[in-house]
mmCIF file as Biopython writes it, N, C-alpha, C and O atoms, coordinates in Angstrom:
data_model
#
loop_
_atom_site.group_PDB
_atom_site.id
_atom_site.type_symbol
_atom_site.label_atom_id
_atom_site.label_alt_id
_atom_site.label_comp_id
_atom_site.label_asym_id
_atom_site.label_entity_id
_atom_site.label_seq_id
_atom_site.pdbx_PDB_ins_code
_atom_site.Cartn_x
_atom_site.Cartn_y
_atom_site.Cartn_z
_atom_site.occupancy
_atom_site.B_iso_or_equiv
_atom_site.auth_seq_id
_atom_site.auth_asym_id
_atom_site.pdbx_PDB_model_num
ATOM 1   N N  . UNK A ? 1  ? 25.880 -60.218 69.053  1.0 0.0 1  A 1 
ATOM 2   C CA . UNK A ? 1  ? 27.053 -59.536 68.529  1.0 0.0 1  A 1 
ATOM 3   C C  . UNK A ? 1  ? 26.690 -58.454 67.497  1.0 0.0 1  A 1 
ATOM 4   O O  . UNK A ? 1  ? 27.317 -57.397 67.434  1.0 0.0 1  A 1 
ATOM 5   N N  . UNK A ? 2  ? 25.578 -58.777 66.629  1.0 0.0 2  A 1 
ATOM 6   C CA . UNK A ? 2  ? 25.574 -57.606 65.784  1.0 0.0 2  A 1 
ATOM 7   C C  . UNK A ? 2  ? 24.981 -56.244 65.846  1.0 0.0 2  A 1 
ATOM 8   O O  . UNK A ? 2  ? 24.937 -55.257 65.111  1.0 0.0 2  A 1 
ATOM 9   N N  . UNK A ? 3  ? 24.346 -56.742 67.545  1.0 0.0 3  A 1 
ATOM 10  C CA . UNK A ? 3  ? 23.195 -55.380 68.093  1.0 0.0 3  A 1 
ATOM 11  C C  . UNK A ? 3  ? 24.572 -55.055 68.452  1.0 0.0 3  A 1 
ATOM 12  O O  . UNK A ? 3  ? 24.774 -54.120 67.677  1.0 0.0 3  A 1 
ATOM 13  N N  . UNK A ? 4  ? 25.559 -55.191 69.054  1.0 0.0 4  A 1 
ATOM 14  C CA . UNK A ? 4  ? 27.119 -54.097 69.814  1.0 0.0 4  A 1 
ATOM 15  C C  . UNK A ? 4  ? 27.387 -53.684 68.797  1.0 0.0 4  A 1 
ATOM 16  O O  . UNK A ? 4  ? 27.749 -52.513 68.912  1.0 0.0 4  A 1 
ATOM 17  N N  . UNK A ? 5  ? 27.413 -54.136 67.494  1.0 0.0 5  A 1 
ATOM 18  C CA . UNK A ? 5  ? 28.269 -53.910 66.831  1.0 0.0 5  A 1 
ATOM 19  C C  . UNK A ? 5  ? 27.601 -52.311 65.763  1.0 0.0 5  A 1 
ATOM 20  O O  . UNK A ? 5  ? 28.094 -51.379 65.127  1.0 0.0 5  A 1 
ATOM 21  N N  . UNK A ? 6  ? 26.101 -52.877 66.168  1.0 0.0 6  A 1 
ATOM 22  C CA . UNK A ? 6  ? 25.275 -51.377 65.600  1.0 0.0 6  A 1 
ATOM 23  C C  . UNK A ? 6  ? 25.158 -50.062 66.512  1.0 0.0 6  A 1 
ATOM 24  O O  . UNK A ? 6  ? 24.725 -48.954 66.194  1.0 0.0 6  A 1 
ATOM 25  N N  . UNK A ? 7  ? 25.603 -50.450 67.576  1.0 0.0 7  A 1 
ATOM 26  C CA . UNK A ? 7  ? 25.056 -49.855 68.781  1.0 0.0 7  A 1 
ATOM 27  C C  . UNK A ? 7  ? 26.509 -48.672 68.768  1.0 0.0 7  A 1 
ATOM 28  O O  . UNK A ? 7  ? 26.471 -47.442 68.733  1.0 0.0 7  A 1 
ATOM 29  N N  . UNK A ? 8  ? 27.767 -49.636 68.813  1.0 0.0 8  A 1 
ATOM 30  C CA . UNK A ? 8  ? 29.123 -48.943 68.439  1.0 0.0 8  A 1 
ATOM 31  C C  . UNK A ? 8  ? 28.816 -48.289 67.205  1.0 0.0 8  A 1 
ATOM 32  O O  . UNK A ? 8  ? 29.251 -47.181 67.517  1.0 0.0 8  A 1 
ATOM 33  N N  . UNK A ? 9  ? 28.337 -48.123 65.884  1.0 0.0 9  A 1 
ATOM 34  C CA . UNK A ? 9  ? 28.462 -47.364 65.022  1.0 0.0 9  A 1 
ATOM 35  C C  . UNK A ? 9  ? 27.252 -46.553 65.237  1.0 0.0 9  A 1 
ATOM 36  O O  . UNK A ? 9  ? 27.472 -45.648 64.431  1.0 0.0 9  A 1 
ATOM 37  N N  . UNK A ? 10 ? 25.791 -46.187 65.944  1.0 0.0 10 A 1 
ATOM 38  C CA . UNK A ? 10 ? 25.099 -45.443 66.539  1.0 0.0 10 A 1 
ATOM 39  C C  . UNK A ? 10 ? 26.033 -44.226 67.318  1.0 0.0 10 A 1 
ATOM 40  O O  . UNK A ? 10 ? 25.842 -43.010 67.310  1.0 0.0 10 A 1 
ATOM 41  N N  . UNK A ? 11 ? 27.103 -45.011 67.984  1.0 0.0 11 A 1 
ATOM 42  C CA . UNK A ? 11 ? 27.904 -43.913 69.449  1.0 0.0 11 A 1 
ATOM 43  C C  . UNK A ? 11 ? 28.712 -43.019 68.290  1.0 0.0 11 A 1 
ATOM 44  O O  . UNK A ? 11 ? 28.589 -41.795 68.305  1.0 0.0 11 A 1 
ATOM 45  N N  . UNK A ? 12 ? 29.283 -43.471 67.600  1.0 0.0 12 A 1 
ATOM 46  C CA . UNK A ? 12 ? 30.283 -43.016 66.274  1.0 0.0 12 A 1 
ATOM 47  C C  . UNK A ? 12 ? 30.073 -42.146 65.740  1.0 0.0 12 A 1 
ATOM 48  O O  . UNK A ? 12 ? 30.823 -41.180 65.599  1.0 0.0 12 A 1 
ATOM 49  N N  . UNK A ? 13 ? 28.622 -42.342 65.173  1.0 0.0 13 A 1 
ATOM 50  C CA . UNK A ? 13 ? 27.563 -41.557 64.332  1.0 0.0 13 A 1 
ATOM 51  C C  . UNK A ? 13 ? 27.372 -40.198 65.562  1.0 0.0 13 A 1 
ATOM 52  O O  . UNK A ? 13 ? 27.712 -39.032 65.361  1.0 0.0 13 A 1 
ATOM 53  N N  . UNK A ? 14 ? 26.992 -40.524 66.327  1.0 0.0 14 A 1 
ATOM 54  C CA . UNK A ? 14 ? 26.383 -39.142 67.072  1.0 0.0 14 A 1 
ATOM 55  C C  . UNK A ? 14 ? 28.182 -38.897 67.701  1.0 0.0 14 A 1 
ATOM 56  O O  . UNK A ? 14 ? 28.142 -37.687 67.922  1.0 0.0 14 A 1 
ATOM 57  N N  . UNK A ? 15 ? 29.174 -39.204 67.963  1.0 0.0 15 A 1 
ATOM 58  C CA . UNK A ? 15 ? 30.180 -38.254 68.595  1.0 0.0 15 A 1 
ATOM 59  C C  . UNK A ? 15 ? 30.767 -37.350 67.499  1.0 0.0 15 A 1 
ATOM 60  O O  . UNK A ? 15 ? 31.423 -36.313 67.603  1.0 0.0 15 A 1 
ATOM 61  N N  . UNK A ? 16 ? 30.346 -38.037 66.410  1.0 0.0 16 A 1 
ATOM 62  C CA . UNK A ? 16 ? 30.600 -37.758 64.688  1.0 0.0 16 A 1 
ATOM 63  C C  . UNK A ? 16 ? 30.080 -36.701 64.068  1.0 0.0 16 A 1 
ATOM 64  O O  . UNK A ? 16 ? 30.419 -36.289 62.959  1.0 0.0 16 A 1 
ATOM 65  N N  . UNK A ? 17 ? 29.167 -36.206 64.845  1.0 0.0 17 A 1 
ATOM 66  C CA . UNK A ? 17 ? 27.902 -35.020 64.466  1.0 0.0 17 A 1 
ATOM 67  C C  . UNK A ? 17 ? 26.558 -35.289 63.533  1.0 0.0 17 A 1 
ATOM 68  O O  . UNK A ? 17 ? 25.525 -34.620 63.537  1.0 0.0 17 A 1 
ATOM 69  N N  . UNK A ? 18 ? 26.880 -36.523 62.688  1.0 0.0 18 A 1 
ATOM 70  C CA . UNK A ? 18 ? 26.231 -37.323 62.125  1.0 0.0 18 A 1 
ATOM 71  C C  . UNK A ? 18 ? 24.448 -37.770 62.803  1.0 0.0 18 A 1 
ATOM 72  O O  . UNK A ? 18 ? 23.400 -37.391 62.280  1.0 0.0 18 A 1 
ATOM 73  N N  . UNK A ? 19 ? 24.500 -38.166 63.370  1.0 0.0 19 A 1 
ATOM 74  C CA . UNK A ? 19 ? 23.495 -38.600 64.066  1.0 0.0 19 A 1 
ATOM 75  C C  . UNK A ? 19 ? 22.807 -37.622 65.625  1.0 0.0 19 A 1 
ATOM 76  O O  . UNK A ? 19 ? 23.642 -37.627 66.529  1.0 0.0 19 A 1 
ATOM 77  N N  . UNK A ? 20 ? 22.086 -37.203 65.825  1.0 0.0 20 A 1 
ATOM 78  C CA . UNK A ? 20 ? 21.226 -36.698 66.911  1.0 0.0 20 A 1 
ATOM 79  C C  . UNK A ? 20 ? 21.287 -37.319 68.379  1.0 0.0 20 A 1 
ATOM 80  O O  . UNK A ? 20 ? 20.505 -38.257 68.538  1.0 0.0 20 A 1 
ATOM 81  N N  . UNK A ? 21 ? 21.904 -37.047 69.251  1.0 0.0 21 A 1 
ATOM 82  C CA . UNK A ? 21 ? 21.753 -37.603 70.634  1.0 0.0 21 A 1 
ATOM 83  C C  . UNK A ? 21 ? 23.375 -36.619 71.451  1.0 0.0 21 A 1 
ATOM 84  O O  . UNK A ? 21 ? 23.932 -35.593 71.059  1.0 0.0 21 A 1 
ATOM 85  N N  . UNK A ? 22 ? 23.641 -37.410 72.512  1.0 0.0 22 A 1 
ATOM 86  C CA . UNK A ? 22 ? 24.400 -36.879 73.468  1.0 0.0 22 A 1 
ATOM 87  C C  . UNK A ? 22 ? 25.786 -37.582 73.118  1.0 0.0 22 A 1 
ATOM 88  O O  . UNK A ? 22 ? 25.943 -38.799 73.019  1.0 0.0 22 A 1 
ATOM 89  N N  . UNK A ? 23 ? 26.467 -36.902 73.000  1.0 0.0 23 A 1 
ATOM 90  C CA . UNK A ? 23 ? 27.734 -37.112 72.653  1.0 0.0 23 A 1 
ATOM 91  C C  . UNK A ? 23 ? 28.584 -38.610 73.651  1.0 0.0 23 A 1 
ATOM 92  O O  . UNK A ? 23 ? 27.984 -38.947 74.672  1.0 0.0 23 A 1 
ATOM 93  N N  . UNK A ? 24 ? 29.275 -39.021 73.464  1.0 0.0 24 A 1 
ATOM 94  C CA . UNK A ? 24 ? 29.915 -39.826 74.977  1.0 0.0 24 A 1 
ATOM 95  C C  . UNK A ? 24 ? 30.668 -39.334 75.642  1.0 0.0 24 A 1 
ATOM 96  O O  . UNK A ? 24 ? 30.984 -39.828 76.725  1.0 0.0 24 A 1 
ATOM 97  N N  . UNK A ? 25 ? 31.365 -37.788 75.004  1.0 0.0 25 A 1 
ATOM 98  C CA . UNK A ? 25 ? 32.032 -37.170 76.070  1.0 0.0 25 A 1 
ATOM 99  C C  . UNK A ? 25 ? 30.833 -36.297 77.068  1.0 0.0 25 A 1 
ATOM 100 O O  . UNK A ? 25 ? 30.890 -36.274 78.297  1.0 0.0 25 A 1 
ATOM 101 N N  . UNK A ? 26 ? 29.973 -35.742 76.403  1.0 0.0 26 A 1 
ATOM 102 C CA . UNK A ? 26 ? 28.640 -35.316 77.213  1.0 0.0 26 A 1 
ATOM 103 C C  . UNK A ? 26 ? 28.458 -36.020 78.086  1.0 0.0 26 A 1 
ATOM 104 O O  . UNK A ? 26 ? 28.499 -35.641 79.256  1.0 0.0 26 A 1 
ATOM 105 N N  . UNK A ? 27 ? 28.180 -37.379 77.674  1.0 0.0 27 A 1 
ATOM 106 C CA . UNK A ? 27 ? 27.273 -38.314 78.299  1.0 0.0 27 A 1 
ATOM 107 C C  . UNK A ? 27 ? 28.186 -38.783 80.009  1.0 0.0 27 A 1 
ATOM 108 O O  . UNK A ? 27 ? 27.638 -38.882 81.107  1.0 0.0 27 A 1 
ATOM 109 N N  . UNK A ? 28 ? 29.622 -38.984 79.697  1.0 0.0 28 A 1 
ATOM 110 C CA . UNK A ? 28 ? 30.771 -38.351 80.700  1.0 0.0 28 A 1 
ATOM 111 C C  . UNK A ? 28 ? 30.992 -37.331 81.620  1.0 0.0 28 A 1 
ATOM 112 O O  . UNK A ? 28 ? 31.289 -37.311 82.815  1.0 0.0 28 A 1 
ATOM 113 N N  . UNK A ? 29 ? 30.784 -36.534 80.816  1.0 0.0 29 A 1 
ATOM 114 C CA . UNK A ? 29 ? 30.726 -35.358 81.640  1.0 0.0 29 A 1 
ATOM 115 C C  . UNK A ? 29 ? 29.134 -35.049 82.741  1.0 0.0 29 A 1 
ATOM 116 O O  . UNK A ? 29 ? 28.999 -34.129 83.548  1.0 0.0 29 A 1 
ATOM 117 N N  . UNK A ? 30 ? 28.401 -35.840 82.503  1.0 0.0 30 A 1 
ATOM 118 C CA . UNK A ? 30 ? 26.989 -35.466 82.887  1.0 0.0 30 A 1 
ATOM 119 C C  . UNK A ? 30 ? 27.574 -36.625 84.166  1.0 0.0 30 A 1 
ATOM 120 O O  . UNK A ? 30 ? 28.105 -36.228 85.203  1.0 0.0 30 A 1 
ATOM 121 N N  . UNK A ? 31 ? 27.380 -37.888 83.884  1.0 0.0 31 A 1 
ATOM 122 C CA . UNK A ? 31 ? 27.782 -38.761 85.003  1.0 0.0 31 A 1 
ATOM 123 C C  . UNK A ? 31 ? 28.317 -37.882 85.701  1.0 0.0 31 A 1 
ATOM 124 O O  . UNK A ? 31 ? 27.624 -37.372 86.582  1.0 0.0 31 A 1 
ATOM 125 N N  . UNK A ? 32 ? 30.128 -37.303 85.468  1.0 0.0 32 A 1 
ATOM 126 C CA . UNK A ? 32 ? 30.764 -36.766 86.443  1.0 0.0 32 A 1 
ATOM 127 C C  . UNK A ? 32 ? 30.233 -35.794 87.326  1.0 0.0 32 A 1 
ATOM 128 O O  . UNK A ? 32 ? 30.914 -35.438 88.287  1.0 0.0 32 A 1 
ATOM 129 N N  . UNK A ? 33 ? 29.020 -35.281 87.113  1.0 0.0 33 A 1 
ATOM 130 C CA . UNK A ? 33 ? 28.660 -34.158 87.511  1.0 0.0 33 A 1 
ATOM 131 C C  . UNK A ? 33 ? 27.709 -34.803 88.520  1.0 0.0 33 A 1 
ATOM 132 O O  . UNK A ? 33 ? 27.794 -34.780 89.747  1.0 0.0 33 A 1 
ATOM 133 N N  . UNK A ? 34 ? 26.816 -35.365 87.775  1.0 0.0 34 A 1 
ATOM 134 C CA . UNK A ? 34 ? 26.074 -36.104 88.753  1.0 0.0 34 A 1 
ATOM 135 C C  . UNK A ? 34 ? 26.782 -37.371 90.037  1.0 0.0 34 A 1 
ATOM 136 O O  . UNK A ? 34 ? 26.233 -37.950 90.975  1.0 0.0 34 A 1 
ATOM 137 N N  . UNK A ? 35 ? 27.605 -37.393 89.732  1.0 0.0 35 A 1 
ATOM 138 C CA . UNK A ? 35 ? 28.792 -38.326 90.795  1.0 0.0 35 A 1 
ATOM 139 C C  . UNK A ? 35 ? 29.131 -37.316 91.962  1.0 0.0 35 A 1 
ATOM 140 O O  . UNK A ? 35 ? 28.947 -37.669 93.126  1.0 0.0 35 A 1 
ATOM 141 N N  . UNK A ? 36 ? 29.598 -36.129 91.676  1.0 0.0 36 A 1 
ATOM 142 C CA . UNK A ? 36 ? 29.812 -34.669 92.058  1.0 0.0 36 A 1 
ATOM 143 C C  . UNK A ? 36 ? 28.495 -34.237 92.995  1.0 0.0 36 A 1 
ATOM 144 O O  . UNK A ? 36 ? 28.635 -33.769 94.124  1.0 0.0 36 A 1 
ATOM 145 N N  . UNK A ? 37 ? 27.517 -34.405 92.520  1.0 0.0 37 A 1 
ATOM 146 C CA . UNK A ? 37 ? 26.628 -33.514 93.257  1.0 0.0 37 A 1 
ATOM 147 C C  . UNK A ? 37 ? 25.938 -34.423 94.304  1.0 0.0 37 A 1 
ATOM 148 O O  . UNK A ? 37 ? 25.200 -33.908 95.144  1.0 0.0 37 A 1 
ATOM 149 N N  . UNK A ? 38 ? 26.170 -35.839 94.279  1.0 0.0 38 A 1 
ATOM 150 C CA . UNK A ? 38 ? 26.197 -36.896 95.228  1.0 0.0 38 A 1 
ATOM 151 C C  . UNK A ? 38 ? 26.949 -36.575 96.212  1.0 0.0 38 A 1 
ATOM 152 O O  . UNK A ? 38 ? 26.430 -36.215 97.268  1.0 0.0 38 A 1 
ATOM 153 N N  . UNK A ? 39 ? 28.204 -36.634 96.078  1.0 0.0 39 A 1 
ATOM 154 C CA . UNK A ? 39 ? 29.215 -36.189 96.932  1.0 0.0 39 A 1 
ATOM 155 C C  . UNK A ? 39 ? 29.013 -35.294 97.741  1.0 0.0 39 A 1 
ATOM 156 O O  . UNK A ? 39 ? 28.806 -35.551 98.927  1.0 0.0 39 A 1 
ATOM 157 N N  . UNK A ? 40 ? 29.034 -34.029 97.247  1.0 0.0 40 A 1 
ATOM 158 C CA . UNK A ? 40 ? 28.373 -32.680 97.680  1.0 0.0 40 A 1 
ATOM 159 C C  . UNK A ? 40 ? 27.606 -33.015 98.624  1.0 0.0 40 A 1 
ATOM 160 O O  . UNK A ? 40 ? 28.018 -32.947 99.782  1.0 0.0 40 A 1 
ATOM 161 N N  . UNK A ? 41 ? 25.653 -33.677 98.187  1.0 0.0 41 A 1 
ATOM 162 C CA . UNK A ? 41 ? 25.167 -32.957 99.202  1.0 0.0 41 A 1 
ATOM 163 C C  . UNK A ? 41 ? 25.478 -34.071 100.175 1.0 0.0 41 A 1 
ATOM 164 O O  . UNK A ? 41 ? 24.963 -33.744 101.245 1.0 0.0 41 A 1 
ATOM 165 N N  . UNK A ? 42 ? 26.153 -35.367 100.307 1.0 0.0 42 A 1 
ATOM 166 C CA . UNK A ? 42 ? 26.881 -36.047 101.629 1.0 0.0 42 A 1 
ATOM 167 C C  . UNK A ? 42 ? 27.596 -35.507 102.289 1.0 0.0 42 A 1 
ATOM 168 O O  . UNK A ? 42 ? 27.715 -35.794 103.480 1.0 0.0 42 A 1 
ATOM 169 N N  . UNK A ? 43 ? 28.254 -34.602 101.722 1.0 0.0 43 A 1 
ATOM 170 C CA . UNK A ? 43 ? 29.069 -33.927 102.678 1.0 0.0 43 A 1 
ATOM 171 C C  . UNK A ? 43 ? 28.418 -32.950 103.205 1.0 0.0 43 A 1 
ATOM 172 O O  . UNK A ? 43 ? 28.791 -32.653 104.340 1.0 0.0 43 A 1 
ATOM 173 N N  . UNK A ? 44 ? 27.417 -32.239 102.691 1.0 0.0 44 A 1 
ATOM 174 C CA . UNK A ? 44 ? 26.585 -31.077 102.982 1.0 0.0 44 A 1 
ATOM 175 C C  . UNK A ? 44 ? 25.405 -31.851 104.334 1.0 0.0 44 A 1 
ATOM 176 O O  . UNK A ? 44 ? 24.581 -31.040 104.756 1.0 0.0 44 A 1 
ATOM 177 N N  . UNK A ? 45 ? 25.359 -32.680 104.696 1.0 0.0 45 A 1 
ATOM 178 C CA . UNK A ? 45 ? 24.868 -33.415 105.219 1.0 0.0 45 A 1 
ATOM 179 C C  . UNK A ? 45 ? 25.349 -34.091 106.342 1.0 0.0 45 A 1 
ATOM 180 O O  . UNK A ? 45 ? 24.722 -34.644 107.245 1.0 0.0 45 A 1 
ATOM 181 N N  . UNK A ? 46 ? 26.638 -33.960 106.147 1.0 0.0 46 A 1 
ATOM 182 C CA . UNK A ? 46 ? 27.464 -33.870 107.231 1.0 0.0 46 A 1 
ATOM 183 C C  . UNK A ? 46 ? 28.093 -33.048 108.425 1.0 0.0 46 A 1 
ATOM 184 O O  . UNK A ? 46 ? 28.532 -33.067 109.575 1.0 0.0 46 A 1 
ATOM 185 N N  . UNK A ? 47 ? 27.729 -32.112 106.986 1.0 0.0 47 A 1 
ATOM 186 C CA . UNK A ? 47 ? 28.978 -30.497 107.721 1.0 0.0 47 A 1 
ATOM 187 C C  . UNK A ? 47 ? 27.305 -30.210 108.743 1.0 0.0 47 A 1 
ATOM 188 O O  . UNK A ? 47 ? 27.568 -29.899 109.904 1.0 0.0 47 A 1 
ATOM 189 N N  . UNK A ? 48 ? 25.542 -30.291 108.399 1.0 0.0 48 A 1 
ATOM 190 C CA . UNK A ? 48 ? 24.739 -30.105 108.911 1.0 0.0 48 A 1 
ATOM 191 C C  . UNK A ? 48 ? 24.569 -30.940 110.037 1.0 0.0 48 A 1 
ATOM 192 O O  . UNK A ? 48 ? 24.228 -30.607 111.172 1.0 0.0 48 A 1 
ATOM 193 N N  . UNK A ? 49 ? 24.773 -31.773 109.712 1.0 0.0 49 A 1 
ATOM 194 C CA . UNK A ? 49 ? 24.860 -32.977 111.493 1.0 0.0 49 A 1 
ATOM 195 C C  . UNK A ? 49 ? 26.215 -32.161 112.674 1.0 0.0 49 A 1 
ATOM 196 O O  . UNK A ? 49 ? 25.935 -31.835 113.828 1.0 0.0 49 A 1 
ATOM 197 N N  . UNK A ? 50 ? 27.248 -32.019 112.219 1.0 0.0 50 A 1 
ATOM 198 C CA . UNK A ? 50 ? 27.990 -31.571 112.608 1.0 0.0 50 A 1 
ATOM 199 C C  . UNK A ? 50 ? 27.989 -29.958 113.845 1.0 0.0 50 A 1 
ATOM 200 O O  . UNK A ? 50 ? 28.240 -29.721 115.027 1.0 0.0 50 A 1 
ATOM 201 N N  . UNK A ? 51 ? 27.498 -29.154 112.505 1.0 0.0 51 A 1 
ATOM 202 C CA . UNK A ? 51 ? 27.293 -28.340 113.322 1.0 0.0 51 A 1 
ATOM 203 C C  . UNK A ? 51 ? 25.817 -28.319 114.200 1.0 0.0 51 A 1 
ATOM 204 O O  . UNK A ? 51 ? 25.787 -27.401 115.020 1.0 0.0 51 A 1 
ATOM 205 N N  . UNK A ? 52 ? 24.840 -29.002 114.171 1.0 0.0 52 A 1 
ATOM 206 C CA . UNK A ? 52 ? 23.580 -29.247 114.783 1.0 0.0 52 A 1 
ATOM 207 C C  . UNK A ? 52 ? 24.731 -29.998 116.457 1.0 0.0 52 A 1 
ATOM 208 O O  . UNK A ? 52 ? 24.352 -29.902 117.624 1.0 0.0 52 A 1 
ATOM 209 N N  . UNK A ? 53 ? 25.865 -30.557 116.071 1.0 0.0 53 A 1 
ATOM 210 C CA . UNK A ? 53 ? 26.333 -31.395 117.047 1.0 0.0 53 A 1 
ATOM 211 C C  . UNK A ? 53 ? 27.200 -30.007 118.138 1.0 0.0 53 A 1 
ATOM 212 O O  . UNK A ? 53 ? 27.139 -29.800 119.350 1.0 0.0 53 A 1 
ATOM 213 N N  . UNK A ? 54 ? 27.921 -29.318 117.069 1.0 0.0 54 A 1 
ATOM 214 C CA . UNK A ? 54 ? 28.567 -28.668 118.235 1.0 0.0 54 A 1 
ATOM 215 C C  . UNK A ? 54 ? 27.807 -27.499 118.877 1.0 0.0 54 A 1 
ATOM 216 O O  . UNK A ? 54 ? 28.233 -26.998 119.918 1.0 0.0 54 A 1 
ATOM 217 N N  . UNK A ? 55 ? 26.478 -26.967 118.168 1.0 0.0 55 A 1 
ATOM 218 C CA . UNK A ? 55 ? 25.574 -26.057 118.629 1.0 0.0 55 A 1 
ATOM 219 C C  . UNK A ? 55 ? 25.051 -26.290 119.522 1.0 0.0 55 A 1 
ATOM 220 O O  . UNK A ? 55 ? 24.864 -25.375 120.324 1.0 0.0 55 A 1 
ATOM 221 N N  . UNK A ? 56 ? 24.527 -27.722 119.838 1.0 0.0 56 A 1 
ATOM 222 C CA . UNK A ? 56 ? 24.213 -28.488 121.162 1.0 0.0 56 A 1 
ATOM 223 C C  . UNK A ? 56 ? 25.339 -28.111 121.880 1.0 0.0 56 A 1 
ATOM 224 O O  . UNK A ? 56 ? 25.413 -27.339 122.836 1.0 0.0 56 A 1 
ATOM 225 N N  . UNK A ? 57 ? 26.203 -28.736 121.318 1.0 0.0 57 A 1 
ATOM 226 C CA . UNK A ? 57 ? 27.660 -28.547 123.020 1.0 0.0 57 A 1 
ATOM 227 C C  . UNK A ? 57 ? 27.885 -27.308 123.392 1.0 0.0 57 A 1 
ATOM 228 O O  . UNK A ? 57 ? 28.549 -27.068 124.401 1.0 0.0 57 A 1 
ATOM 229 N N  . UNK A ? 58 ? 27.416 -26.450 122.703 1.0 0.0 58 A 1 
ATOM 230 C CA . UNK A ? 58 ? 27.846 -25.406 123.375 1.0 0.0 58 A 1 
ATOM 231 C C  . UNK A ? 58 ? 26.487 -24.892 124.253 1.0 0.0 58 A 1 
ATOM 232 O O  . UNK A ? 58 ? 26.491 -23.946 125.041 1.0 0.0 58 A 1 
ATOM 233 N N  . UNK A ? 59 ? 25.833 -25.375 124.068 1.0 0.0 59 A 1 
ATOM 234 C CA . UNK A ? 59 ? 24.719 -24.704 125.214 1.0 0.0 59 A 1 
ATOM 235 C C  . UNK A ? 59 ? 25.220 -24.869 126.478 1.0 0.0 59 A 1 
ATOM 236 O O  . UNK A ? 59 ? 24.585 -24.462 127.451 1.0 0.0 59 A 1 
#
């Protein structure tokens, strides 16, 4: 309990400007992005199967 409880005033300290590191809205925003660019290249990976599929059919 008292490592959360340092760990919560560590996150405080740095969203605070106080302390040195990545903010938790940063740290948010980076996930989202990286969640994002997962997405992306699956779909980019798709749209490439895809058209590899109808380039065949049309021969």
């Amino acid at each position: 309990m008292p490592q959360t409880l340092n760990e919560w005033v560590k996150r405080a300290e740095v969203d605070a400007g106080v302390r040195e590191g990545m903010t938790a809205s940063a740290a948010q925003r980076v996930k989202d992005l990286e969640r994002e660019v997962r997405e992306l290249r699956k779909a980019n990976e798709i749209l490439k199967l895809a058209s590899a599929f109808f380039a065949r059919a049309e021969r």
